[in-house]
Phi, psi and omega in degrees: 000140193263151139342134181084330173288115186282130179307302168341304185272358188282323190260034189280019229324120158231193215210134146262138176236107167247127188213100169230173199261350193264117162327318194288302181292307170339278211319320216280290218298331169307297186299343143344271175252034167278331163332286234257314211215123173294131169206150167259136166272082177258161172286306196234187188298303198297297181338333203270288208285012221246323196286336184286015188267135169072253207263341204258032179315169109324132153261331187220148153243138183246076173286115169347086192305313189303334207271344169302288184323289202289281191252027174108150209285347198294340203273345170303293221273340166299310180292302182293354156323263180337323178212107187263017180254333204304141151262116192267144185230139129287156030052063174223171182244173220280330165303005176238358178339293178302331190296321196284310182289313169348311182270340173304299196301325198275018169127002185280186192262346210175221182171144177224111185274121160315145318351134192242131181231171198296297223293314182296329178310290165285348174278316196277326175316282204303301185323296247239321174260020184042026188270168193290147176089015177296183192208151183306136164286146169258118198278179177254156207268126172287097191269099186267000000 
């Protein structure tokens, strides 16, 4: 346990899946928030779907705009098929902004915009698992 970390929330036990392909954002958003939150770091969906199973569900998956890109808004309604309880935030920087509302419409909770900071980071994971110190999501703007 780090300084600054609330105990409540280190032993809630849930659970995070961050499963994006850049290697870089997984380390960061993980080291973010392992204090606080148990989380995993996958490359694709199936890694996520393969680990989720029996205790180890998901509560939030923090998904990858690219892996949106590559296959598509349908991959929102696969993953909650698979864990129906899960809440999803994309992962995205302000140049996937459409890629991103896609995914809002096709069912995710939210968006976590690059630049990525520890306080926004665990404030929307708190948003989103309804725990003390959330903060309103900032949603993307909806483009018709």
């Amino acid at each position: 346990m780090q300084i600054g970390v609330e105990t409540s929330k280190a032993v809630d036990q849930r659970r995070v899946f961050v499963v994006d392909e850049d290697e870089i954002t997984r380390a960061a958003l993980q080291f973010m928030l392992h204090d606080e939150i148990e989380t995993h770091e996958l490359a694709t969906p199936e890694e996520a779907y393969e680990k989720g199973t029996g205790w180890l569900v998901p509560h939030v998956i923090l998904l990858g705009v690219s892996l949106l890109k590559a296959r598509g808004d349908g991959l929102i309604a696969e993953m909650k098929a698979k864990f129906p309880d899960v809440r999803i935030l994309i992962v995205t920087d302000k140049s996937d902004e459409a890629v991103a509302v896609g995914g809002l419409k096709a069912g995710a909770h939210g968006a976590v915009v690059k630049p990525l900071t520890l306080e926004a980071v665990r404030k929307k994971v708190d948003t989103v698992l309804g725990r003390g110190g959330a903060a309103p999501l900032v949603q993307l703007t909806v483009m018709k």
